[in-house]
N, C-alpha and C positions, 0 to 999 in steps of 0.2 A: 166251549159250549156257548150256545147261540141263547140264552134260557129265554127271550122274551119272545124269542119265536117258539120255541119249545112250550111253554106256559100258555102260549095264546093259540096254539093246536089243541093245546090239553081242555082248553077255553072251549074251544069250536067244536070239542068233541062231548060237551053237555059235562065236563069233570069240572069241579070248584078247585080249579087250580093252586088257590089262595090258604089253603086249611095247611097248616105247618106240616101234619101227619102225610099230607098226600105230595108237601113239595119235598118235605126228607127224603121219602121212597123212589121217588124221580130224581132227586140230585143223586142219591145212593147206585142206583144201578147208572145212571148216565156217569158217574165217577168211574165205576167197573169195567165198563165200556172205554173207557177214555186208557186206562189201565193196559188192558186188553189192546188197546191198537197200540198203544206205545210199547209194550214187550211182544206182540205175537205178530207173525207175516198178515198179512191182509186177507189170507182164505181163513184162517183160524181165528183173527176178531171177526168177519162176518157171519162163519159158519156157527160162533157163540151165540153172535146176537139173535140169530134165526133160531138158533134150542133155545135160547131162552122166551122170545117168540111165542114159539110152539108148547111149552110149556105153561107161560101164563096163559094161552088159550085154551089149553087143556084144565088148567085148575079154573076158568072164569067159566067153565062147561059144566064142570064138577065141582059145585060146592061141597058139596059130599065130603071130599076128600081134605082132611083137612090136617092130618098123620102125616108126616114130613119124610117118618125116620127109616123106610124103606130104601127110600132114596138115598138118604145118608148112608146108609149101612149100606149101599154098592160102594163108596167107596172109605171104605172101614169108619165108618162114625162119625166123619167130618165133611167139610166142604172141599180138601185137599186130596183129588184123584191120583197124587201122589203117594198118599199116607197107606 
């Protein structure tokens, strides 16, 4: 991970890069991601990256929505679409 170019996108993009809370939640999925290329072929880490994409654009559309466990409950109650 490239983080000072990362951090300084997040910069340009008007985010306060610096606030501990907002750099966990970016190292946390850019960790997921790192995860994701290393065990999966390269159409399934990028076709991840893009749901998940499309997802935070969807909840930043919808504050509203703030109930998780639907989602969960597709795949029985966890984050493990295995389980």
């Amino acid at each position: 991970m490239n983080e000072p170019d990362l951090f300084d996108a997040l910069r340009a993009a008007g985010i306060d890069a610096d606030r501990t809370e907002i750099r966990a939640a970016v190292r946390m999925m850019v960790e997921h991601i790192e995860m994701l290329r290393a065990d999966s072929d390269p159409y399934v880490a990028r076709t991840c990256m893009e749901a998940m994409n499309v997802a935070l654009r969807y909840l930043l559309s919808h504050p509203e929505v703030t109930d998780m466990s639907s989602f969960e409950n597709d795949f029985g109650g966890g984050s493990d679409p295995e389980a």
